[in-house]
N, C-alpha and C positions, 0 to 999 in steps of 0.2 A: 504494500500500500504506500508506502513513503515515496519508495522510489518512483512510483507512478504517480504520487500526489507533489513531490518536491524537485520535478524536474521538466523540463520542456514546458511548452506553451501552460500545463500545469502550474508548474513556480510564477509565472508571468503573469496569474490571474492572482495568489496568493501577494505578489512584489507589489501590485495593484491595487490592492484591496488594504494594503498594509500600510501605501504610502499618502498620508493623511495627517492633515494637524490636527490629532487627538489621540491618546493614548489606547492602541489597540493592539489586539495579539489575534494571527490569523491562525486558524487549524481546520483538520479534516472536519471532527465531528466537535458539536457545544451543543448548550442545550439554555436554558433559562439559571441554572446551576453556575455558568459561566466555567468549566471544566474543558479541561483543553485533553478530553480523551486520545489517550495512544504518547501523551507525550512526547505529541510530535506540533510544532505549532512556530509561527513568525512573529516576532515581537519588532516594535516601531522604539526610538528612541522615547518618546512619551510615556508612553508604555512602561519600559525602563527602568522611567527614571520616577514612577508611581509606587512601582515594585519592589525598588530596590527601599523602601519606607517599611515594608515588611519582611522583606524577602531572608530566610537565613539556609542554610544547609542543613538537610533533611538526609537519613536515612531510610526512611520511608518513600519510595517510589512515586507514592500515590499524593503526596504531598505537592509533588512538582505539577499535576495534572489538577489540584483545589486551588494553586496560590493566588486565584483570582477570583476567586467564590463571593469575598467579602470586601474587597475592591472594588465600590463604584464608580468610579473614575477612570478604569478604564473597560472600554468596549472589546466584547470575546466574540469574533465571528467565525462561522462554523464554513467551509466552503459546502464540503459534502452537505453536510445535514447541519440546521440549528437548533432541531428538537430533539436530542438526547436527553434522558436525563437519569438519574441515577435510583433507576428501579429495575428492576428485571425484568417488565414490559417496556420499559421505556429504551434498556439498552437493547433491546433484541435488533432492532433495526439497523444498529451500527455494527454489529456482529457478523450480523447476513451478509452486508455490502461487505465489512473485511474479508469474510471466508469467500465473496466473489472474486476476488485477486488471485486464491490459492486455488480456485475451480480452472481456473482458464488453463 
């Protein structure tokens, strides 16, 4: 999924979408949660420099995928999808499309 979401005419919608005066972070899948799922995601200088006001080093994986949950200040946009969210109906959808990359 990265390398099909973080590269060619793909990267160029996310470089786009990213380059903006307000602080945003772009990724595959977000939801209302603001969850930059797969921890895979584009962060804007604004963005940053919002982040780095809470931002510390985590052991916890899943930490790097919430550090904007409670940050309204900056905007999480989802390329693939915006409506994830963290239920187990609600991530089914992001799941599906992931394991469509590994079908092909």
């Amino acid at each position: 999924m990265w390398k099909h979401e973080f590269t060619g005419q793909r990267l160029q919608r996310y470089i786009e979408e990213v380059n903006k005066e307000e602080p945003i972070i772009v990724c595959p899948f977000t939801g209302t949660e603001k969850y930059t799922w797969q921890n895979g995601f584009i962060i804007n200088p604004l963005a940053a420099k919002e982040l780095k006001k809470t931002f510390h080093f985590d052991s916890n994986r899943h930490y790097y995928e919430t550090m904007c949950n409670k940050i309204d200040t900056i905007n999480v946009i989802g390329i693939i999808s915006n409506n994830i969210n963290n239920t187990l109906e609600g991530r089914t959808p992001m799941w599906n499309k992931i394991w469509e990359f590994y079908d092909k």
